[in-house]
N, C-alpha and C positions, 0 to 999 in steps of 0.2 A: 504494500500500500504506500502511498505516498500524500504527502497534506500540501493544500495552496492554504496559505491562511495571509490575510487581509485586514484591514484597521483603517479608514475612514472616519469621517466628517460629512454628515448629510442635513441639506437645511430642512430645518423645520417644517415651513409651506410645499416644502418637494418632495412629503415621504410618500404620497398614491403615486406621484411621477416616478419615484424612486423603487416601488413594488412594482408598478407593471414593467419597469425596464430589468430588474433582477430577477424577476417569473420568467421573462424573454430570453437574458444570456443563460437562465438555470436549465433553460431546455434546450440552449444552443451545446453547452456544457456535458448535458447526459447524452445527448444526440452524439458527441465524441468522445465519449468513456468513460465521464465523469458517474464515479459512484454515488454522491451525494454532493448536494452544494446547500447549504446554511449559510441563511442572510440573516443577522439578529440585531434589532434595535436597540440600542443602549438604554439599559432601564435604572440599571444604578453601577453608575460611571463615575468614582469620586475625581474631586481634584486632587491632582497632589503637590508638593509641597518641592520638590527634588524634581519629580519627573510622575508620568500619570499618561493614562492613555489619551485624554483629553489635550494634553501639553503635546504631548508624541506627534496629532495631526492640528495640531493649532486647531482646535474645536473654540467656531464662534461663539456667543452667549445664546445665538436662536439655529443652533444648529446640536445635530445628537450623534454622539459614536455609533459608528457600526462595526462590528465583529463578526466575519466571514469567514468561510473554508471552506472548502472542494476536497471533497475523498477522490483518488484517483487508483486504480487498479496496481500501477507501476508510473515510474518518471518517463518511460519512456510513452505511454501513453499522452501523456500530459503535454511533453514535448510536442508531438506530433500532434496535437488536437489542437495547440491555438494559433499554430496559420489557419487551418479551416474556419474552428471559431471566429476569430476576426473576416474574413470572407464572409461566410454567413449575416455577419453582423450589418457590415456594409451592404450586402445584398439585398437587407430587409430594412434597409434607410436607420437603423436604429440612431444612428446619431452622437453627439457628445452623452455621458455619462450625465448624469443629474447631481453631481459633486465636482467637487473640484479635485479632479485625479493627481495633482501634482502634490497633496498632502497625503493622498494614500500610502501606505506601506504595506508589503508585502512581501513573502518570501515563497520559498520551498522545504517543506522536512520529511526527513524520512524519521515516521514513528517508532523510539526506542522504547516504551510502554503503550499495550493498549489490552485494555482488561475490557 
């Protein structure tokens, strides 16, 4: 298995914008081998003091963390899935993101515990 995990800043007035465009890429996502993809709304997000998730994507005062991730089969899966991904995307006009992607982070891990 292999994890996409993810960490945003979404505004407030753009979270129905921000569901129907993350229902869209979750199906573009299984569609090339994605095992699960979890989009969760930040519900209790503290600030912190040092560093905090909130501080990590410069979260406005009317904007809410998001905490993502994609199960994928293997990396190699994954690899290969997001030139299509992006393809499809453009295909179906989807457009800019409903965030500001350049405060997103994310990475790739391969799971060393999973119970």
């Amino acid at each position: 298995m292999y994890i996409d995990g993810y960490l945003y800043a979404v505004p407030n007035t753009r979270r129905d914008e921000f569901i129907k465009f993350a229902s869209l890429s979750a199906t573009l996502f299984k569609k090339h081998g994605a095992l699960r993809v979890v989009e969760a709304w930040g519900d209790e997000v503290p600030d912190g003091e040092t560093t905090s998730m909130p501080m990590a994507v410069k979260c406005k005062e009317d904007e809410t963390v998001m905490f993502s991730w994609c199960e994928w089969p293997d990396k190699t899966t994954r690899d290969s899935a997001f030139e299509e991904i992006m393809k499809d995307m453009e295909k179906m006009g989807m457009g800019e993101m409903p965030f500001d992607g350049k405060r997103m982070i994310f990475g790739g891990f391969k799971p060393v515990v999973d119970v």
